[in-house]
C-alpha positions as CSV (number, residue, x, y, z in Angstrom):
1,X,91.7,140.5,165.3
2,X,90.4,138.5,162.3
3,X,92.3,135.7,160.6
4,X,93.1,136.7,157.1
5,X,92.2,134.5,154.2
6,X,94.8,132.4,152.4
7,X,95.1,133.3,149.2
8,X,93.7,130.7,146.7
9,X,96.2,128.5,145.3
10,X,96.2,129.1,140.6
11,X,94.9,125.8,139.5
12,X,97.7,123.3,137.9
13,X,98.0,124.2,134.2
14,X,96.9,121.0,132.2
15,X,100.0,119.2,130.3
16,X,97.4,117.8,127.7
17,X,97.3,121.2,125.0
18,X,101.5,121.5,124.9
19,X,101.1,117.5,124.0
20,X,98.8,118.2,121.7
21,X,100.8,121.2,119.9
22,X,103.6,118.8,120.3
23,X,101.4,116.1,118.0
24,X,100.1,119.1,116.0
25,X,103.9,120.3,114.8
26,X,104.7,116.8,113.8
27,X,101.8,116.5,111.9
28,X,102.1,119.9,110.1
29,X,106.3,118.6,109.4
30,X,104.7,115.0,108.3
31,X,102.6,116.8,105.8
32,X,105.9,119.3,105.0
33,X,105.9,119.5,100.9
34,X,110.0,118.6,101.6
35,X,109.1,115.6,104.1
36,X,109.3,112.7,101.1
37,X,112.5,114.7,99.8
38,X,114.2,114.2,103.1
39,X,113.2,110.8,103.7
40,X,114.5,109.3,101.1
41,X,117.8,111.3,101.1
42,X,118.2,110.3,105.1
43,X,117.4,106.9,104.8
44,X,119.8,106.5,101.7
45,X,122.3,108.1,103.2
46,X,122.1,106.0,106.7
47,X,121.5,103.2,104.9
48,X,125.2,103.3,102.5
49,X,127.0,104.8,105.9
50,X,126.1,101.6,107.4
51,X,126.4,99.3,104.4
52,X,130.2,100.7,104.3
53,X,131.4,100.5,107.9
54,X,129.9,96.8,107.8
55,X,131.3,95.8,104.7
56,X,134.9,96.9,105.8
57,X,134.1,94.5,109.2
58,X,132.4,91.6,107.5
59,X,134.9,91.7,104.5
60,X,138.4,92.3,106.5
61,X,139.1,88.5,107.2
62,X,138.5,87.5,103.6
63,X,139.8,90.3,101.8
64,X,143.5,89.9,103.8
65,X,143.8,86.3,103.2
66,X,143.3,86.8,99.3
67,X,145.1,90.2,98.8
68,X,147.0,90.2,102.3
69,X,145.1,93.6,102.7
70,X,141.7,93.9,104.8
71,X,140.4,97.2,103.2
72,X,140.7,96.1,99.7
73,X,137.0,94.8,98.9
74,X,136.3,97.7,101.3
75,X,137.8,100.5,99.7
76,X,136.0,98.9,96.0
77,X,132.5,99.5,97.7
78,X,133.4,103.1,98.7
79,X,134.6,103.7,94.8
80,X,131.5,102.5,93.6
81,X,129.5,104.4,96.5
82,X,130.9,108.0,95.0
83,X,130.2,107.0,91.8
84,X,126.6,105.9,92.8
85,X,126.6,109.0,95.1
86,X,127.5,111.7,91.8
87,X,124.7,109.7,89.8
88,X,122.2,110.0,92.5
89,X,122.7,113.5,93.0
90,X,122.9,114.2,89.0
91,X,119.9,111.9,88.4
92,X,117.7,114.4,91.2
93,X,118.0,117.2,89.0
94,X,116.9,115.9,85.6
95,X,113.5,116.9,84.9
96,X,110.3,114.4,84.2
97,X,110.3,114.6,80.4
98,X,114.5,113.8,80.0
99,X,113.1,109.9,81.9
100,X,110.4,109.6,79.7
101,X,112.7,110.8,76.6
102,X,115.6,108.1,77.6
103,X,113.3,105.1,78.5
104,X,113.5,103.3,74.9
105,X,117.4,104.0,74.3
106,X,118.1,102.8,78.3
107,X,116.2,99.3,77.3
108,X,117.8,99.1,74.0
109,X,121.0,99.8,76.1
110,X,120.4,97.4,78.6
111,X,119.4,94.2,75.9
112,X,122.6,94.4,74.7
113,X,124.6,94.6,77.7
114,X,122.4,91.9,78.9
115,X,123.4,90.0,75.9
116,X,127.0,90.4,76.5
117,X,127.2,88.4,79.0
118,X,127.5,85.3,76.8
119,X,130.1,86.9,75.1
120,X,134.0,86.2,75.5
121,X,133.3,88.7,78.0
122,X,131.3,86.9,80.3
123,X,132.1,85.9,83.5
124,X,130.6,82.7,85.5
125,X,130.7,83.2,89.5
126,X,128.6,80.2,91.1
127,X,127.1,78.5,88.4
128,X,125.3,81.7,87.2
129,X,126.6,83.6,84.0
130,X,125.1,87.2,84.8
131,X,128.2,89.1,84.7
132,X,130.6,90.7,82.2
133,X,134.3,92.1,82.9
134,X,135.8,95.0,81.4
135,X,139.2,96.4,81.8
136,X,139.9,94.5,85.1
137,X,136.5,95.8,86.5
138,X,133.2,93.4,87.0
139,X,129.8,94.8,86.1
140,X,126.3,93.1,86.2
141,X,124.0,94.4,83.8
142,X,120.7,92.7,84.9
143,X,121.5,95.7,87.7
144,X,121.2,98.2,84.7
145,X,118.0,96.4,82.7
146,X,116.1,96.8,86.2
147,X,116.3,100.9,85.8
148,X,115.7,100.6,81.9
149,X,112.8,98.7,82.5
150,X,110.9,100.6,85.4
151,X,111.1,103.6,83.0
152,X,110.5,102.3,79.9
153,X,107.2,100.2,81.8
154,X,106.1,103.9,82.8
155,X,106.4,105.4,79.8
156,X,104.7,103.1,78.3
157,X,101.9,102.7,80.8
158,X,101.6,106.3,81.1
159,X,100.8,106.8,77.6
160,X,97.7,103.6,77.4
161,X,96.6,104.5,80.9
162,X,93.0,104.9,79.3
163,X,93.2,101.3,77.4
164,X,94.7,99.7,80.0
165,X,91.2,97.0,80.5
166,X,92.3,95.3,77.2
167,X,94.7,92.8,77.5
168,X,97.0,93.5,74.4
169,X,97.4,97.2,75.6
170,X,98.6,95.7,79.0
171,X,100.9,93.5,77.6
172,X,102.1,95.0,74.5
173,X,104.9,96.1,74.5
174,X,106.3,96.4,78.5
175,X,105.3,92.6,79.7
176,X,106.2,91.1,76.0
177,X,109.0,91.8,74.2
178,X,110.2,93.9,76.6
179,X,109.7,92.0,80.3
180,X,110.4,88.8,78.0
181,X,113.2,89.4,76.4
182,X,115.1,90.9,79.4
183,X,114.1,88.5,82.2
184,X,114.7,85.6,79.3
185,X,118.0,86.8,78.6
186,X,118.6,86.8,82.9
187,X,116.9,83.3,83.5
188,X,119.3,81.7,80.5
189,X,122.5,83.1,82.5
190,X,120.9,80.7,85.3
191,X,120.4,83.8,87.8
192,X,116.7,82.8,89.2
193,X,116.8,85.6,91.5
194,X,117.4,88.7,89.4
195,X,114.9,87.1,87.5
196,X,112.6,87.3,89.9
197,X,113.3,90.5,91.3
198,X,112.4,92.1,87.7
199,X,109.2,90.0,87.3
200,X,108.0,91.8,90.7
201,X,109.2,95.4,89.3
202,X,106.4,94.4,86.6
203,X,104.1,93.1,88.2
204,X,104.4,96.1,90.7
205,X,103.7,98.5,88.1
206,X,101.1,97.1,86.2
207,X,98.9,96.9,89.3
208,X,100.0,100.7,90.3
209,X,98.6,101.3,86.7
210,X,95.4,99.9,87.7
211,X,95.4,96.8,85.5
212,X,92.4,94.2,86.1
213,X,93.4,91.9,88.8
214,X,92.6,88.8,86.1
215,X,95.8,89.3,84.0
216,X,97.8,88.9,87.0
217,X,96.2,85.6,87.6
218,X,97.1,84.5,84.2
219,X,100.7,85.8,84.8
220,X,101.3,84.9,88.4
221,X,100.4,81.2,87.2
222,X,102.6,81.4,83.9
223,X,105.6,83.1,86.8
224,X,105.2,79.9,88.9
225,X,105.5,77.6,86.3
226,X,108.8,78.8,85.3
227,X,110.2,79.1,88.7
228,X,109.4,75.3,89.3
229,X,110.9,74.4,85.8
230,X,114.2,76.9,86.6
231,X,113.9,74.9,90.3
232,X,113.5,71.5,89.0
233,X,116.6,71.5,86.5
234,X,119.1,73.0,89.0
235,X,120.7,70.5,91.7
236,X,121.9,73.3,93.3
237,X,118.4,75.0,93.7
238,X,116.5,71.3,94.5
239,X,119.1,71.1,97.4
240,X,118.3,74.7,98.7
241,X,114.3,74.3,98.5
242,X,114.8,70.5,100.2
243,X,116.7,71.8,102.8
244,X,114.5,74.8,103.1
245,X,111.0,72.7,102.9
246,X,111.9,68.9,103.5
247,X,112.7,69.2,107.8
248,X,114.7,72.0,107.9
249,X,118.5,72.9,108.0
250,X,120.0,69.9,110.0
251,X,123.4,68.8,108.7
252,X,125.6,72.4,108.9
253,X,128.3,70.9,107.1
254,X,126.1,70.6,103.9
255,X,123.8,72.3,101.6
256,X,122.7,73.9,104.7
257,X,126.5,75.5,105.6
258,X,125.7,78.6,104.7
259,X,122.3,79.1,106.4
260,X,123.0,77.2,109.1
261,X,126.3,80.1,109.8
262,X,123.9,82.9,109.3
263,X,121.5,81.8,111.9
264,X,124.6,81.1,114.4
265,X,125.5,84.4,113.4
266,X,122.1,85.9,114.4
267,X,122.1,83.9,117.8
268,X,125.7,84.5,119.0
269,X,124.7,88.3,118.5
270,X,122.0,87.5,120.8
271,X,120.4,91.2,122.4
272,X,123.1,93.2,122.1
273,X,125.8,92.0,119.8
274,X,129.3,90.8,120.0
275,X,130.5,94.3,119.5
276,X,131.2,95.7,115.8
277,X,134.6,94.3,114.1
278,X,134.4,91.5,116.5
279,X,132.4,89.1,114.6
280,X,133.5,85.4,114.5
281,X,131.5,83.7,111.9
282,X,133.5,85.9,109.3
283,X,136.6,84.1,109.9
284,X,136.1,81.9,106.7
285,X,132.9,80.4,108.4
286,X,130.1,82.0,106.9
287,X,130.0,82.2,103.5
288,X,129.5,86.1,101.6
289,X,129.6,87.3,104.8
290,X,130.2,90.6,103.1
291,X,127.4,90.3,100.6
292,X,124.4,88.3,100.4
293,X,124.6,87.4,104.3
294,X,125.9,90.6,105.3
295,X,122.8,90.7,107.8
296,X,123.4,88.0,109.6
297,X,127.1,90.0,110.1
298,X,125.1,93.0,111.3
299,X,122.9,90.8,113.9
300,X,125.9,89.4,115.3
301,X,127.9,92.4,115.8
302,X,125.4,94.9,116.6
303,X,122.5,92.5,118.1
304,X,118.7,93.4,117.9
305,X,119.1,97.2,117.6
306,X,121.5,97.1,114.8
307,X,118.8,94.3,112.4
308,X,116.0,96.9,113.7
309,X,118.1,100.1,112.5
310,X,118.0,98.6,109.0
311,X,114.8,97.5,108.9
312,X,113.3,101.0,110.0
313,X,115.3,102.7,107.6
314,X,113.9,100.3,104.7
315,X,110.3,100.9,106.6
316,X,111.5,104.9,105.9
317,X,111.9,104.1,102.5
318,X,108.7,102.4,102.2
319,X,106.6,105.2,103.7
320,X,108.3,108.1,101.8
321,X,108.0,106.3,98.0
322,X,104.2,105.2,99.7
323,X,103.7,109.2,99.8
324,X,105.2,110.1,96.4
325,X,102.7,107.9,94.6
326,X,99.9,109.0,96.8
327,X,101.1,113.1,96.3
328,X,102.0,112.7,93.0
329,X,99.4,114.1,90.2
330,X,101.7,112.4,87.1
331,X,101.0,109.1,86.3
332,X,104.2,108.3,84.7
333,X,106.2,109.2,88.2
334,X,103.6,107.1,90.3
335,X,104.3,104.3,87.9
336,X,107.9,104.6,88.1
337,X,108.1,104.9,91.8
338,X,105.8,101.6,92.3
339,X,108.7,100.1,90.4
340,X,111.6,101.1,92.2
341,X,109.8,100.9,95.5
342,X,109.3,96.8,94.6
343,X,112.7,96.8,93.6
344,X,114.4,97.6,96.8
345,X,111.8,96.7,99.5
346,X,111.1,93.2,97.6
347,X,114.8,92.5,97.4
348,X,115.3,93.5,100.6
349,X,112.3,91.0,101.8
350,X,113.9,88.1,99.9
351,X,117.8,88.8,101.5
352,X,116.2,89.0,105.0
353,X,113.7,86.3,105.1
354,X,116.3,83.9,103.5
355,X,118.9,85.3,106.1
356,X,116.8,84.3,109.0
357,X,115.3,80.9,107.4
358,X,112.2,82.5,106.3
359,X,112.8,81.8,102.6
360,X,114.9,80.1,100.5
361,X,118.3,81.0,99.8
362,X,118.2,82.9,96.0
363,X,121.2,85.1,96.2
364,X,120.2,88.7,96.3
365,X,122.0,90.9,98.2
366,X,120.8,93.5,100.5
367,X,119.9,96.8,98.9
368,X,122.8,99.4,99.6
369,X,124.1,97.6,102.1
370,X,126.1,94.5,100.6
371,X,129.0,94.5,98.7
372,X,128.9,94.9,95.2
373,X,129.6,97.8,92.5
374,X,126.9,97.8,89.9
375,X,124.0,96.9,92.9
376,X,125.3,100.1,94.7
377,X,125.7,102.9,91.8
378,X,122.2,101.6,90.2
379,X,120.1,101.3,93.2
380,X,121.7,105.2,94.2
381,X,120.6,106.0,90.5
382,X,117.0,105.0,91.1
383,X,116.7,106.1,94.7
384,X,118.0,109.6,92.9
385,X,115.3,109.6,90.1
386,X,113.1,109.8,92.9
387,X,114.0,112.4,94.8
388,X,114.0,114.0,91.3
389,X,110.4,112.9,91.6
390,X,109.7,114.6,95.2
391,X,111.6,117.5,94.2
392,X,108.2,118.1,92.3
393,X,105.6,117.7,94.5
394,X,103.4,120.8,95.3
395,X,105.5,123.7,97.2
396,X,108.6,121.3,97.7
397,X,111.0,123.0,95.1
398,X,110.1,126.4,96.4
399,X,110.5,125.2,99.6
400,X,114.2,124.0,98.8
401,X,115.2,127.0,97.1
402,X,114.0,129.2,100.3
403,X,116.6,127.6,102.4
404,X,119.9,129.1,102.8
405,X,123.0,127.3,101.2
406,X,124.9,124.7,103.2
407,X,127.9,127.9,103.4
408,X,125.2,130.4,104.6
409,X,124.4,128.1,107.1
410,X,127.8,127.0,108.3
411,X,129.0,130.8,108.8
412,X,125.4,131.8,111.1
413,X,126.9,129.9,113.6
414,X,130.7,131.1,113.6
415,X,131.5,134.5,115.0
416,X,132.2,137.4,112.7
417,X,133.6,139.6,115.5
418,X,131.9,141.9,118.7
419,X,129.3,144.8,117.1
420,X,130.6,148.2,118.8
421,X,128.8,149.1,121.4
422,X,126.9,152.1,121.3
């Protein structure tokens, strides 16, 4: 009797082709007409949701001892982030030309609230006059110029985008009167770092515009000068830079207090954090825990992964305004999104780096996160503009109108009742 013959085992299937279909579907959703649409409405979104709960935790201490309630500075940000939220979602749906049309009455609009502030109705809060109160409510208009000027710089670059080589065309009218006289009227209310925040906005979207790199020597020379004259004449800014520069923080209960505290902050959060609410540098240690050190808050409560959360959502951010301007075929949208990209990711640079002892401290609060009203509805405003913007890439608004509505979608997944069997 002869011995049969095994039969021969199949060979292994390879695991490299479903890894590379796997690659392939992310790619094909990366290069989705509605990916920069949902990117920036995600990120926002993550972004305020954190902002809130760590507002409420960084603010509770403070906020009890000074209105013997810990949710009132709390429940303030959450008024303003509807507000913001109702603008954002009203600003996605205006249409390209209504930007262009409002750009000169916005600036006009935002000169004389700017202005305002050194009226009987402006208000001083750390040696800087860059706010105005009305009706028991306090409002920063340099927060409002920033908006008016990012559209009113593309309209007007969008419109000499052909003469752009000569320098009067370049500078007339969006770097002077316009840049001038808002940033002037900023830098005489003594707030150096709004006023540097808007000179990036313009410097951002002159080069998106694709002006000679030999103006912006001219103007990154003339910027310096006036930040070492706006340094020189402040004690309160000679002390920051000398602390910052001159050997480091050493003495905390100095000029350094308040950096010093934010790097304590950082270390006692260590890897993992503290645990959030349980933070102890907000007990009347660390000073704007809630608002321009807020990140320091978040590194000691939530540790490593927390700071990394925020910085990969501003990194989302980034990457879906980087893809607007790339995807974009109107010149006035990739103008204004160069502008409102600088805005947020350049403020956000400054808050951090001062934060962890990288820079200076200026005073600029982080982007969506920190506490304050007029920071939180206009930054919302602009982030809404441009998903007003993405709405009009190629295939994207088709692509949102194909989906089913958010109540079509909620009832596919709830039972209507058995079919009747046949």
């Amino acid at each position: 009797m002869s011995a049969t013959t095994p039969p021969a085992r199949p060979a292994p299937r390879s695991a490299a082709p479903a890894s590379l279909g796997r690659l392939g579907s992310l790619a094909e959703r990366l290069e989705s007409p509605v990916t920069t649409y949902y990117l920036l409405v995600g990120a926002t979104a993550l972004l305020v949701v954190i902002g809130l709960v760590m507002v409420l935790s960084a603010s509770s201490v403070t906020s009890y001892k000074e209105t013997h309630s810990s949710y009132t500075v709390f429940l303030n940000q959450l008024r303003f982030a509807v507000i913001g939220v109702v603008g954002a979602v009203v600003a996605s749906r205006q249409p390209v030309r209504r930007w262009r049309r409002a750009a000169p009455f916005l600036l006009v609009g935002a000169f004389l609230l700017q202005a305002t502030v050194f009226s009987p109705l402006g208000v001083s809060v750390l040696g800087n006059r860059n706010w105005i109160r009305i009706g028991g409510m306090q409002l920063q208009p340099s927060e409002f110029a920033k908006i008016a000027l990012i559209l009113f710089g593309a309209t007007v670059l969008s419109s000499k985008r052909r003469r752009l080589g000569e320098f009067k065309h370049a500078v007339v009218p969006l770097v002077f009167p316009a840049a001038f006289g808002i940033i002037g009227l900023v830098l005489a209310g003594r707030d150096l770092g709004t006023g540097m925040v808007l000179l990036a906005i313009v410097a951002g979207m002159l080069f998106a515009a694709g002006v000679p790199a030999r103006m912006f020597a001219l103007a990154g020379g003339g910027a310096a000068l006036l930040s070492v004259v706006m340094v020189v004449t402040s004690k309160n800014r000679m002390n920051r830079i000398h602390s910052w520069i001159g050997g480091g923080c050493t003495d905390p209960n100095g000029a350094c207090w308040q950096t010093i505290h934010g790097q304590y902050a950082l270390a006692d959060g260590g890897w993992w954090g503290v645990g959030l609410g349980a933070s102890r540098e907000k007990w009347q240690w660390l000073p704007e825990a809630h608002n321009d050190f807020i990140f320091a808050i978040i590194g000691e409560e939530l540790g490593l992964p927390g700071t990394l959360v925020v910085i990969g959502l501003f990194a989302v951010i980034a990457v879906a305004c980087y893809r607007l301007v790339l995807r974009s075929d109107d010149f006035f949208t990739r103008v204004a999104t160069a502008g409102v990209m600088v805005w947020i990711l350049g403020q956000a640079v400054i808050n951090i780096g001062a934060v962890i002892g990288l820079l200076p401290v200026i005073g600029v609060p982080l982007p969506l996160v920190s506490s304050g009203g007029s920071a939180l509805v206009t930054t919302l405003f602009a982030l809404g503009m441009l998903v007003s913007f993405a709405r009009n890439e190629p295939g994207c608004r088709e692509a949102l109108a194909a989906r089913p509505g958010v109540v079509r979608r909620s009832l596919a997944v709830v039972p209507l009742g058995r079919r009747s069997r046949s």
